[in-house]
Structure formats: C-alpha cells, structure tokens
C-alpha positions as CSV (number, residue, x, y, z in Angstrom):
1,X,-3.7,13.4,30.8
2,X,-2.5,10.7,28.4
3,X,-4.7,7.4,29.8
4,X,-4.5,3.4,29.2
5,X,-7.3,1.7,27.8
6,X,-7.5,-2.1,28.4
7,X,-8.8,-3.2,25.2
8,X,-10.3,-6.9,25.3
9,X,-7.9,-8.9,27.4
10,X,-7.3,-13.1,26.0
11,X,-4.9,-15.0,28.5
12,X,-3.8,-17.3,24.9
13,X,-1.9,-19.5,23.3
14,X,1.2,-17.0,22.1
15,X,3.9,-17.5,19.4
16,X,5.2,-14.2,18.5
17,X,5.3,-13.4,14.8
18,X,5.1,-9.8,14.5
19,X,8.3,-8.2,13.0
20,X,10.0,-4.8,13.6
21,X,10.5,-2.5,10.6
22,X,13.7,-4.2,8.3
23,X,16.0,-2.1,5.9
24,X,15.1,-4.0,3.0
25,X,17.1,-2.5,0.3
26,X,20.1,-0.8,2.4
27,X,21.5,1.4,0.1
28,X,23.6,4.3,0.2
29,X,22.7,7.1,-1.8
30,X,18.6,6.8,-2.8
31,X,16.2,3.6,-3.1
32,X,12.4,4.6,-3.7
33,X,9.0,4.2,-4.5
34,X,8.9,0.5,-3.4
35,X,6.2,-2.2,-4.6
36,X,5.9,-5.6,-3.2
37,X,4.6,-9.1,-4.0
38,X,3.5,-12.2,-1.1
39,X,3.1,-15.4,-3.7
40,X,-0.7,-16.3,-3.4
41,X,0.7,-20.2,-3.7
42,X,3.0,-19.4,-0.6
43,X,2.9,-16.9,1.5
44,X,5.9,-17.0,2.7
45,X,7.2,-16.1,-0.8
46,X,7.8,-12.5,-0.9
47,X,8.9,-10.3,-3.7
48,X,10.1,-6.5,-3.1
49,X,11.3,-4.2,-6.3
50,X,12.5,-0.3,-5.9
51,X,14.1,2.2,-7.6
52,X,17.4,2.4,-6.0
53,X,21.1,4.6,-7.2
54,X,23.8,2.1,-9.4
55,X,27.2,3.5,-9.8
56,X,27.7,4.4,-13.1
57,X,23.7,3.7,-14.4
58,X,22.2,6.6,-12.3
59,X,18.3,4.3,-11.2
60,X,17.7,1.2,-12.0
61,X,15.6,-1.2,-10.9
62,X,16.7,-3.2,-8.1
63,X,14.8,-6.3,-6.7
64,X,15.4,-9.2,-3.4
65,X,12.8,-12.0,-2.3
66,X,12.9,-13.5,0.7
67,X,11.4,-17.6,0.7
68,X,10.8,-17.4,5.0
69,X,8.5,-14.4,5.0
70,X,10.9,-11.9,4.9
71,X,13.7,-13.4,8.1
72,X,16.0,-13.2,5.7
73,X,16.2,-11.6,2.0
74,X,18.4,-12.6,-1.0
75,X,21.1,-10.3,-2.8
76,X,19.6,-7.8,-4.4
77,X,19.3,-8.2,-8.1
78,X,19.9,-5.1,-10.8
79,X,17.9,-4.9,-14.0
80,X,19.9,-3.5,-17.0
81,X,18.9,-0.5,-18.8
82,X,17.6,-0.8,-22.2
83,X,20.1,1.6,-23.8
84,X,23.2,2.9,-21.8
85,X,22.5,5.9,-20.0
86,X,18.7,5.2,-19.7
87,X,17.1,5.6,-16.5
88,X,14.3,3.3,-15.3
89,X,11.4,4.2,-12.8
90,X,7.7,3.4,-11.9
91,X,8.2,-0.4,-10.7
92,X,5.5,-2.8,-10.1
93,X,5.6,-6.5,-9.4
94,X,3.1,-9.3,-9.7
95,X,2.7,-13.1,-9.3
96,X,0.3,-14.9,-12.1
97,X,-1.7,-18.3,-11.4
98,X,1.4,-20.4,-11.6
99,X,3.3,-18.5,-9.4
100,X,5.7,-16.6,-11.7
101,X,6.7,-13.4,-11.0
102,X,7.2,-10.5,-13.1
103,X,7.9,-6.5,-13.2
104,X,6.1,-3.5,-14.6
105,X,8.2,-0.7,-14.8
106,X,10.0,2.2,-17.6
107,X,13.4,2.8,-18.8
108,X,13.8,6.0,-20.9
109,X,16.2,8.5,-21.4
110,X,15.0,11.1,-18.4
111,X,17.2,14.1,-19.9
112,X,16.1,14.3,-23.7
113,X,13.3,11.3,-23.7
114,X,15.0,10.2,-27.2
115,X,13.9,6.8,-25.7
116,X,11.5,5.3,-23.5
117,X,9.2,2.7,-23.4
118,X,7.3,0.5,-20.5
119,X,8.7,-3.4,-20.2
120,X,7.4,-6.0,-18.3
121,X,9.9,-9.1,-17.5
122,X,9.4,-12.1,-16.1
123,X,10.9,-14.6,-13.4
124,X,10.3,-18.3,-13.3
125,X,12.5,-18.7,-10.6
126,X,10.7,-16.9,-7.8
127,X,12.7,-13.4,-8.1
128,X,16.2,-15.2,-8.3
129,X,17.0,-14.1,-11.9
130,X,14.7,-12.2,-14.5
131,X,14.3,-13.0,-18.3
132,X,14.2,-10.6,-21.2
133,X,12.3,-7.7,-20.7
134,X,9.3,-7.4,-23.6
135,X,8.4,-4.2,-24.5
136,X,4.9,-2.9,-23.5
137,X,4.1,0.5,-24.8
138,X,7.0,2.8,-26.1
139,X,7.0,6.8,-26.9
140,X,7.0,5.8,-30.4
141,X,3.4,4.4,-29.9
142,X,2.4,8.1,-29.0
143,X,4.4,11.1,-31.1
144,X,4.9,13.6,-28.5
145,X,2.4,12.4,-25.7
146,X,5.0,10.4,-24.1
147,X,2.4,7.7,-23.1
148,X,4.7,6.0,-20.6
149,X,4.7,7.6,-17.3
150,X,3.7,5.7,-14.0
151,X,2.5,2.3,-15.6
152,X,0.3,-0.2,-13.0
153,X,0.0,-3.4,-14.1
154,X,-2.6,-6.5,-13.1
155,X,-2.7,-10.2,-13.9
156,X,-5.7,-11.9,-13.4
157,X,-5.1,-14.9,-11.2
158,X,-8.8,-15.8,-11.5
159,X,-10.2,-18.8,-12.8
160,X,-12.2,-17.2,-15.5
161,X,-11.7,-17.3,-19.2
162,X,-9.3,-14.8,-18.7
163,X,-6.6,-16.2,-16.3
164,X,-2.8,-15.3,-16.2
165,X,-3.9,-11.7,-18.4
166,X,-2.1,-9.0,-18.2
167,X,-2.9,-5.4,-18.2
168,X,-0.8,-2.6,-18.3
169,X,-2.2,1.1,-17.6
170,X,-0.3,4.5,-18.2
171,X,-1.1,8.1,-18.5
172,X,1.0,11.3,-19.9
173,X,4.7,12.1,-18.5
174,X,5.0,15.6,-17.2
175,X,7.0,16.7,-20.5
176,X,5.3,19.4,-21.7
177,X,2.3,17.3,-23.5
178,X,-0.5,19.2,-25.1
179,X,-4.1,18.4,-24.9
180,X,-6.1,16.2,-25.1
181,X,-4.2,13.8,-22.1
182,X,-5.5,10.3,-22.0
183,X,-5.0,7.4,-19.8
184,X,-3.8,4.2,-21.7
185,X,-4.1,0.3,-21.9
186,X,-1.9,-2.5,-23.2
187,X,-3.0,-5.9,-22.6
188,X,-0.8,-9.5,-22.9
189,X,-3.0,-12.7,-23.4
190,X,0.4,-14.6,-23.7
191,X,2.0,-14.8,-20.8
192,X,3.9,-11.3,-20.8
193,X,5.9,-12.8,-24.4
194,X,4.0,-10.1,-26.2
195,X,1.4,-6.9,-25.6
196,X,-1.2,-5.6,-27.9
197,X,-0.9,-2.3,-29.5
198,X,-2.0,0.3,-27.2
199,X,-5.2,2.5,-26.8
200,X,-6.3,4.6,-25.1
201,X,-8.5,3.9,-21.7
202,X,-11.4,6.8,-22.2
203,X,-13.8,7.5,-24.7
204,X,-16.3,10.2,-26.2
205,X,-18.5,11.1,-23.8
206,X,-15.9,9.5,-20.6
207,X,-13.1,11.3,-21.9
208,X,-10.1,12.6,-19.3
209,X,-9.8,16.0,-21.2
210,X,-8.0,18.6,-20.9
211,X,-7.6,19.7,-17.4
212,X,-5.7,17.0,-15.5
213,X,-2.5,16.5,-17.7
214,X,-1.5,13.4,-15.8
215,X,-4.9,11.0,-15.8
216,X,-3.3,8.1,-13.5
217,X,-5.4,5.2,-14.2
218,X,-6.0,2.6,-10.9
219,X,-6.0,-1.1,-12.2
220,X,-7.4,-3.7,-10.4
221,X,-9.5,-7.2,-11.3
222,X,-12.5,-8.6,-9.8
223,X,-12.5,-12.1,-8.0
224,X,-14.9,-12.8,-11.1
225,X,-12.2,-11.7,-13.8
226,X,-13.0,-9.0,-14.9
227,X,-10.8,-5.6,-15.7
228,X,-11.0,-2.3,-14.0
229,X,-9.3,0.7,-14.7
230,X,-10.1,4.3,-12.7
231,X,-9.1,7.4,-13.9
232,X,-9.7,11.0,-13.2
233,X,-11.9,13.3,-15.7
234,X,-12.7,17.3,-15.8
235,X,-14.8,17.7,-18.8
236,X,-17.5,20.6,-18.3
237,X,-19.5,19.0,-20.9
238,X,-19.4,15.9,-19.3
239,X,-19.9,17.0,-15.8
240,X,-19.2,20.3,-14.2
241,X,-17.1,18.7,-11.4
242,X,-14.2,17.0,-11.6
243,X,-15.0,13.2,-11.3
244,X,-13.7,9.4,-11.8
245,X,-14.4,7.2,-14.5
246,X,-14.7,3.8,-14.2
247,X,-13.6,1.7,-17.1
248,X,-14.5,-2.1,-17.5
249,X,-13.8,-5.1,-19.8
250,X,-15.1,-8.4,-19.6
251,X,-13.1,-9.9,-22.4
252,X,-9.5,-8.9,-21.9
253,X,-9.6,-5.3,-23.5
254,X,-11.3,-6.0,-26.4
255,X,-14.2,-3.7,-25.5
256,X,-14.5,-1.0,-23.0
257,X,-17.5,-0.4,-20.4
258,X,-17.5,3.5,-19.2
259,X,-19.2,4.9,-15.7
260,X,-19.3,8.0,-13.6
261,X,-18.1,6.6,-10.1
262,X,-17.3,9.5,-8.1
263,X,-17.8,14.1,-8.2
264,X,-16.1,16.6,-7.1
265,X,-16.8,19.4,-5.2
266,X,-15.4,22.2,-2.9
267,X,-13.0,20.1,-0.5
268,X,-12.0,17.7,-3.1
269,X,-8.2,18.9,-4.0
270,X,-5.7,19.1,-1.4
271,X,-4.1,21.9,-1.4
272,X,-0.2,21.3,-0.4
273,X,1.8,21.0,-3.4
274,X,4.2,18.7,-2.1
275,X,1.7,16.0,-1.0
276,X,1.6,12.5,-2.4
277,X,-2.3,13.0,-3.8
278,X,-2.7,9.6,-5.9
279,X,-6.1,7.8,-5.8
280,X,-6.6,4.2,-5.1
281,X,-9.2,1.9,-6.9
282,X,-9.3,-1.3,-5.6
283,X,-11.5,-5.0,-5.6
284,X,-12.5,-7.6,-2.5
285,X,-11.3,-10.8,-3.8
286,X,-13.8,-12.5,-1.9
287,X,-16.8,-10.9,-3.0
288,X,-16.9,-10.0,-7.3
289,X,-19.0,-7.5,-6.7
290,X,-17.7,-5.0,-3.4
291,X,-15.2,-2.8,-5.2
292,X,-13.5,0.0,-3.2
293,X,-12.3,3.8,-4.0
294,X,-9.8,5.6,-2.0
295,X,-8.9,9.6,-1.9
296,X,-7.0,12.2,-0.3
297,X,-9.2,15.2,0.1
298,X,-9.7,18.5,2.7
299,X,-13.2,18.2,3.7
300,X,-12.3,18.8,7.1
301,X,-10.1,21.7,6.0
302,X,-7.0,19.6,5.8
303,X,-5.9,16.1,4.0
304,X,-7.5,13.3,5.3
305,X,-7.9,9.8,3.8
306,X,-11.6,9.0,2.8
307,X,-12.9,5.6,1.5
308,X,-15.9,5.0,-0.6
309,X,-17.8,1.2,-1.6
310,X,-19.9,-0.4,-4.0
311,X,-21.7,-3.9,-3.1
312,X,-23.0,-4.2,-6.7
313,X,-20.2,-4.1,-9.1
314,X,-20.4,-0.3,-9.1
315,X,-24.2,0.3,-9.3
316,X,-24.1,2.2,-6.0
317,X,-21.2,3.8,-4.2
318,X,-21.5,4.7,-0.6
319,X,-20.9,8.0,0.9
320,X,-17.4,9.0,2.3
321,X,-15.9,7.2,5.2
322,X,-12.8,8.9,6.8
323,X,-10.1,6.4,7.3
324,X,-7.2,8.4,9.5
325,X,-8.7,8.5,13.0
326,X,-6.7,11.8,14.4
327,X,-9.0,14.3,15.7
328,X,-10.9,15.8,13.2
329,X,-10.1,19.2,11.8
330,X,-6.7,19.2,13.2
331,X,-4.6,20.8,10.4
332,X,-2.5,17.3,10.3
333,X,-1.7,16.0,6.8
334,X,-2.4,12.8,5.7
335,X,-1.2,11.2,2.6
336,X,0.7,8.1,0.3
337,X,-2.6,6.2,0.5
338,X,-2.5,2.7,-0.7
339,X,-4.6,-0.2,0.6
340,X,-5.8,-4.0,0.1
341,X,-8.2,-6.5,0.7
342,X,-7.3,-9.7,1.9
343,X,-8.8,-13.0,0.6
344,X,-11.5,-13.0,4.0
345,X,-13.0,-9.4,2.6
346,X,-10.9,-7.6,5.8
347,X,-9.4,-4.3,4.7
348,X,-6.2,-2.8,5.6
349,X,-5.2,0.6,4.4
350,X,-2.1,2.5,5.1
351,X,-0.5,5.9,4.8
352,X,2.1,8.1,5.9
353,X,0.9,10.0,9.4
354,X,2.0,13.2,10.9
355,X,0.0,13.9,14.0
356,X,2.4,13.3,16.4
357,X,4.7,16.0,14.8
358,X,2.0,18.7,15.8
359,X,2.4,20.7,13.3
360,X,0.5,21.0,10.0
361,X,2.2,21.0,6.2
362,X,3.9,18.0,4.3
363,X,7.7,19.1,5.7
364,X,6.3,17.1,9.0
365,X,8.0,14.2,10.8
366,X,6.3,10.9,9.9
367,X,5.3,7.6,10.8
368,X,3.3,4.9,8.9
369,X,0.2,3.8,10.0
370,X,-2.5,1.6,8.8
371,X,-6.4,1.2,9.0
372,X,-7.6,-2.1,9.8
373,X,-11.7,-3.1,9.0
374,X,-12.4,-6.5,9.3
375,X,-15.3,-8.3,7.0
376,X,-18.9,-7.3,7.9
377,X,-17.7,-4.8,10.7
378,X,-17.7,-0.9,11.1
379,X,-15.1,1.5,11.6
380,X,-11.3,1.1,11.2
381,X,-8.4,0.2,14.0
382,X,-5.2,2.3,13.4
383,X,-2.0,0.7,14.0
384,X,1.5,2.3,13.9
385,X,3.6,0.1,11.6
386,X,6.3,2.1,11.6
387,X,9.0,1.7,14.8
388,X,10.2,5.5,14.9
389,X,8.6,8.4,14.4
390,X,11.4,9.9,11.2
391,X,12.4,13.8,11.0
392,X,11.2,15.1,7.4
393,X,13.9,15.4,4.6
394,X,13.9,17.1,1.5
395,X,14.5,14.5,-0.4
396,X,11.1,13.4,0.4
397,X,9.9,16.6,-1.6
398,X,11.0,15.1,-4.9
399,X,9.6,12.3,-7.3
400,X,10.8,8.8,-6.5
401,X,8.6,8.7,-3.3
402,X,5.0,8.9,-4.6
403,X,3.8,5.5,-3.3
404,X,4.3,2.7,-0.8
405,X,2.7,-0.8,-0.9
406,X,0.9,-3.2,1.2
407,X,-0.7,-6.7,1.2
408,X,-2.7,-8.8,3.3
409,X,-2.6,-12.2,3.3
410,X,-5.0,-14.1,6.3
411,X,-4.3,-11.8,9.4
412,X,-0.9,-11.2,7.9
413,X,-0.2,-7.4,7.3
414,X,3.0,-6.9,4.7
415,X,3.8,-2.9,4.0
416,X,6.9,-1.2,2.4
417,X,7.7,2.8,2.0
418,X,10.8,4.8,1.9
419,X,11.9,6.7,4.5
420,X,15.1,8.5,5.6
421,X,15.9,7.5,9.0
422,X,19.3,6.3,7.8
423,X,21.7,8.3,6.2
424,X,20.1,7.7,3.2
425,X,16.8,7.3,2.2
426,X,16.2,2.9,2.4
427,X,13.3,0.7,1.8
428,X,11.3,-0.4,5.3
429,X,9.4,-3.0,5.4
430,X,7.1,-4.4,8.1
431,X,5.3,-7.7,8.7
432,X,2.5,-7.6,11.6
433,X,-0.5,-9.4,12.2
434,X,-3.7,-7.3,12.1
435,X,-4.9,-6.6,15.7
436,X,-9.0,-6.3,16.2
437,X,-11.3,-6.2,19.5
438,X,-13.0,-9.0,18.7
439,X,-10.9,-11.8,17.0
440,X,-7.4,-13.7,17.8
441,X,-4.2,-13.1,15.6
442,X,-2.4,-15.6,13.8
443,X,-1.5,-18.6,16.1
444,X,-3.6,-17.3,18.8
445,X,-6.4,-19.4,20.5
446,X,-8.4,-18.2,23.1
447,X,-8.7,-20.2,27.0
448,X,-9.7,-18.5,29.0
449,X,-10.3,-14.4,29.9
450,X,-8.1,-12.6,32.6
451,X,-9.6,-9.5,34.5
452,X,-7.0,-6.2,34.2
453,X,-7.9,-2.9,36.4
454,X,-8.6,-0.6,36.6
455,X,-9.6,0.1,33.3
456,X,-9.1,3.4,32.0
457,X,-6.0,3.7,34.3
458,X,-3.0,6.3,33.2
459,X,-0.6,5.0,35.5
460,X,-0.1,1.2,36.2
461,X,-2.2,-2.2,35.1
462,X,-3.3,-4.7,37.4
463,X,-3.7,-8.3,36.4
464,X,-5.9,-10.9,38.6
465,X,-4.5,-14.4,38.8
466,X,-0.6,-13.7,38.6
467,X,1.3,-14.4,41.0
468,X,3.8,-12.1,42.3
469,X,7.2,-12.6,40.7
470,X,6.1,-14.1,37.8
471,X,8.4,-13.0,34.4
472,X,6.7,-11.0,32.0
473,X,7.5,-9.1,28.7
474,X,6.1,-5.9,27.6
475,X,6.2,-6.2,23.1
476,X,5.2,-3.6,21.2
477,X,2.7,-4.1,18.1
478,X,5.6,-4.8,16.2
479,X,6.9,-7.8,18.9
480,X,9.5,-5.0,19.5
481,X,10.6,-5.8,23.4
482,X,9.8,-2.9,25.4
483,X,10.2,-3.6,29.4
484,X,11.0,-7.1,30.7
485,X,10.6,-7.5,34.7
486,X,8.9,-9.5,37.1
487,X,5.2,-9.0,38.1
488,X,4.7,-7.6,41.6
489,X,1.2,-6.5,41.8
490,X,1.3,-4.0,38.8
491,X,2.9,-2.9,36.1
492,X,4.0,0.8,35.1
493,X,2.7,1.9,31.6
494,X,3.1,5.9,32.7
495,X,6.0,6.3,30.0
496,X,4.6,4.1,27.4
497,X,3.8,5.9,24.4
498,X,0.4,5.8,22.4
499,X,0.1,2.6,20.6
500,X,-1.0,-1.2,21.3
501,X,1.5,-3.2,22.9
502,X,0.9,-6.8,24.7
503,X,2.2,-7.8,28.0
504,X,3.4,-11.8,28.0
505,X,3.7,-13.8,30.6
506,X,6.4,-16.8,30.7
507,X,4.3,-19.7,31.9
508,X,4.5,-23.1,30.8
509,X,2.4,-21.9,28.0
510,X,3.0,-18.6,27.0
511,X,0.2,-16.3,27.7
512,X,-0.6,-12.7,26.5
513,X,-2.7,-9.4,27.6
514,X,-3.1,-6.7,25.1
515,X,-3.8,-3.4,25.7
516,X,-3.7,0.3,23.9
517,X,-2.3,3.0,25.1
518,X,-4.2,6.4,24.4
C-alpha cells in the first residue's frame, strides 16, 4: 500500500516561485544536448544553447536568454557555420568575471571531416548577439586524430592571478583514430581573442592509452583558481584497472600536475550499450579544497549513480556513495549524470530516472530527477523535476542526447535535458527551489509549526487549527496546481502520486504545509 509521509510541517510566509517544466527551444524537427548558464552577477540572467535542426544548414547552434529567470525567453539566435555545409555540435556556455558570456562548441564537416575545428565566441550583450567565433583547436592541429570531439570548457571567475582564463578540453572523435588516444588542452589568457597551441592533457607515466579511444576530459576550477581536468586511463603498466587521472595547473596550463584519483574493478562499466555513461568531475566553490567525482556504474548489478569526495584537494577520496535512492538492486537504469555545487557547498545532482517504468534496459520511459545534499549533512533528497513521466523514443538512442545541465544558485535549482514528449524532441527546462527536512526555501520564513495526522496516513491529512471551509491549494514540487477545494476536516491524498507536494492555505498571509508522498 502506497502511504503519505508528513515530512516536517512550517505554517510560513509563502510566495510561490517554483516553475513547471518550459519548452525552451520549441522546435520541430530535433534540438539536443542542451547546456545552460545563470550570470553569477545576476541571477536572473540565464543563458541556454543546444543543438537544434536549420532548414537548409542541417545543426547549428541555437541559443535564447531569458533576463527574469527564465518567465519569458528571447528569440532564439542561430550561429553560422564556418564553411557552408558544416555541421556544428558539442555546445557549452559560460559567463567570465565581468559577466560576458561566451560558447564552446565544433563545427566540422560530419560526412568527410575535410573540416573541423572547436570555436569559442563571445557575447557582450548578455546572449543578444554573438561576435566572431575564434578558433580553438582545429583537425589540422592533430593529422588524423581528429582532436575535436566533445570540447568542455571553463573560465575561471576567481580572484586569483588567473581570473577570466579560459580552458578548453577535448578528446578523439569516433573516426576511426589509431592509438595512442589522448585527451587535450587549449588555454586563452586573453579573453577568448586568441588560444594557445594545443597539447595534450596526459603524460608518461598518466597516459590515457590505448584502450578507451574516446578519453573525455571533465574540466572544472577550484574556488582558489586553480585548473582541473579528469580523464579516464587503461594502461596495464600503469595500473591493472581501469582508473581516472587527475590533471592540475596552477599557472594557466603552463605546467601539468598528474594523480591517480579513482580504480576500477568488476562493477565499474555498465553494461547497456545505449546508456549515456559520461563521468562528472566537479569543485565546491565554497571550499578550494572539497572536489567531487561522479560515475555511472553496476555495483548493484545495474546502473546506478555513485558519488565520491576529497576534503583535501585530492589527497584522499572517500568511498562510493550511491546517489539514486530507488530500491537497491532493482534492475532500473540510471544515467545522463550531471551535477553542481552551489556557492553555500549544497549539492544537487540530476539524472534521467526510470523506476517508475518498471522495467529494466535504457528503451524505458523517463523522468528527471535530482539529488539534493545540503552543506555539512548526509544523504541526498530526490526530487522529480520533470512534470510527466515521457514514453522512450528512438531518437533518444542516437548521439545528440549525451548530457543535460544544471546549476544552483542559493536554494535555486536550474536544469535542462531533451526529451520527446512533443512531437519532436525539445529542450525542457525547470526552475525549483531545493526542498530539505530541515531548512526553509527561498522567501520562506518560519512562524510557527502546525500539527498534521496521522502521520504515516495513505488515505487523507488532517491539519489542527483550520477552520472548516477554509480555501486551500494542493502545488506540486514544481508549484504545478494539483486540487483546489475548501478544507472540511481532511484532505484526500489517496490518488496523489509519489512525490512532494505542498498544501497552501489562502489566509491573510499565505501559509504552506508540505508533505511527501511515498
């Protein structure tokens, strides 16, 4: 029997700010792989770039921004291809220090790769219009290793010596590449007007070798400045597992720090060829020296997202913490794992889900749902971000939909993916305040505490000190309205579905219950 847990009940202060899931790029043939960017000088200020289908250019890169926290969004805005007929891919967008904006992503010829290089251009403008694109690392750079695939890119927005940087990673394209395969590294200590000659990210004795033909690097810069770069290694000589290498600069590239982070073992690949596998290395910007690892791994005999921590700049790393909170062992496939911390050290990591479709494999229905940790605590809250649960499509099978994105900002939870719940498969993005047991959400502040019973209860809940025929509203996590009625000593919850959801009540002052549905 499905039962309600009341889960830390606040009569508050409520303004409601949570938003249901919006078709950002509202195409109609394919948009994918999204990335997006909240300006650390405003957060309202929001950025989101995708691959998404132009008449007559195949993909391009399409980008909107939205200056009211994503209410509303602009036109979108195409970015020409270098050389007619191109085709561009892998985006990535950025702010700096001074609140530019700017794009990571390739443009090659996808047929014959004649052509190809990663650019990086820049807005001034907050995402309105976009300069010249400036060539990062090109083909040419690497005869017949085709050195541009899936470029990352970080700017350090520190306030070290080496503020407004900016690295660019990359790794081998699937294009028939012999050994060795090598992660790369292009670095800009201008502003994005030029980058530095490339070179490769690994090194004699951390080498990525020549097992893993596509060694994805994971960028990411410490609250102290520094540069770090993960990558994935199978050297025997080095180790007899598979591992991850971390690299590290403290002076903008120049030199290269190497260490073993993180082994292999049996349990460590995931097995389903279509799953989105890719790793995620990541920093605390409030602490310089808690850095974070992310995987997707079968240690439980299927997928499941497990985290792992350093508090000492890498020194240490702590043993695996599972993420996904679904029964353990259930044959339910996890994957798209992409996470952040926000400027408090809380943590919020998401994915795409498929336990509610019951059935294992990646041709599932989905939904998206996130991990939230707050600083110092244990454990992670799931949330449901997306508002549907989405039938699987084949499209979904292909490349194009290897990552989503999130940020948090404060208690402010920003996430975009690709899904195909329209006719075509459309950017979704979400905006929802994280949701603990122990601390308010944004605009909240606590009065008082109201009694609900009885508590568990898998029929109705029972509030003390409201009155009968008082107006309440049932919002989902997403301030989606639910039920609206008028309280008459209960309330139904039998056909709520799992999930958190809050019940307000329309007094002079708006006040809110939460509870979870299990």
């Amino acid at each position: 029997m499905r039962l309600l847990l009341l889960f830390l009940f606040f009569v508050v202060k409520f303004s409601v700010n949570a938003q249901s899931n919006q078709n950002v790029s509202q195409g109609f043939v394919f948009d994918g792989e999204p990335n997006l960017a909240v300006n650390p000088q405003n957060s309202q200020h929001i950025v989101v770039a995708w691959m998404g289908y132009k008449f007559n250019e195949i993909i391009v890169i399409k980008t909107k921004n939205s200056t009211d926290g994503g209410n509303t969004w602009s036109t979108a805005v195409t970015i020409p291809h270098q050389i007619a007929g191109n085709q561009s891919a892998d985006v990535s967008v950025q702010f700096d220090h001074l609140g530019n904006v700017y794009l990571c992503y390739i443009d090659y010829n996808s047929t014959t790769m004649s052509n190809g290089a990663i650019y990086v251009v820049k807005s001034t403008d907050g995402g309105n219009s976009w300069g010249t694109p400036v060539e990062v690392i090109s083909i040419a750079d690497c005869p017949n290793k085709y050195c541009i695939d899936r470029p990352w890119f970080e700017i350090d927005r520190s306030t070290g010596v080496n503020q407004g940087t900016i690295y660019v990673t990359s790794m081998n394209a699937d294009r028939n590449v012999s050994p060795p395969y090598n992660p790369y590294l292009s670095v800009s200590t201008d502003g994005g007007a030029s980058f530095q000659t490339p070179r490769f990210l690994d090194t004699t004795g951390y080498l990525a070798g020549d097992l893993i033909p596509q060694p994805m690097p994971s960028p990411a810069i410490g609250a102290d400045g520094v540069f770090y770069a993960a990558y994935p290694s199978y050297v025997t000589a080095q180790s007899l597992y598979a591992t991850v290498i971390l690299a590290t600069s403290t002076d903008a590239g120049v030199s290269l720090g190497h260490d073993f982070i993180a082994y292999g073992g049996t349990g460590t690949s995931v097995t389903d060829p279509l799953a989105k596998k890719a790793s995620l290395f990541i920093t605390d910007d409030s602490d310089e020296d808690h850095m974070a690892m992310l995987i997707l791994a079968e240690y439980n005999g299927d997928a499941d997202i497990f985290l792992s921590e350093t508090f000492d700049k890498g020194l240490n790393w702590s043993n695996l913490e599972r993420v996904n909170q679904d029964p353990v062992s259930n044959g339910i496939l996890q994957d798209l794992v992409w996470a952040d911390f926000n400027e408090n050290g809380d943590l919020a990591v998401t994915w795409r889900d498929r336990r509610n479709s019951g059935n294992s494999g990646y041709q599932q229905s989905t939904e998206i749902y996130a991990g939230i940790r707050l600083k110092d605590s244990t454990g992670f809250t799931e949330m449901i971000l997306s508002d549907q649960v989405v039938a699987h499509d084949t499209i979904l099978e292909g490349n194009g939909n290897d990552f989503m994105d999130v940020e948090l900002v404060g208690d402010t939870l920003y996430a975009v993916w690709g899904d195909k719940r329209a006719s075509s498969l459309n950017i979704y993005m979400v905006k929802t305040n994280i949701v603990d047991g122990t601390s308010s959400v944004s605009n909240i502040q606590q009065t008082n505490i109201l009694e609900a019973y009885p508590n568990p209860t898998s029929d109705v809940i029972f509030l003390n000190d409201v009155e009968p025929g008082e107006n309440f509203s049932i919002l989902n996590l997403q301030g989606k309205l639910i039920i609206q009625g008028n309280y008459d000593r209960s309330i139904s919850v039998s056909e709520l579905p799992s999930g958190i959801y809050y019940v307000v009540l329309h007094r002079a002052e708006q006040t809110i219950v939460r509870f979870v549905v299990e």
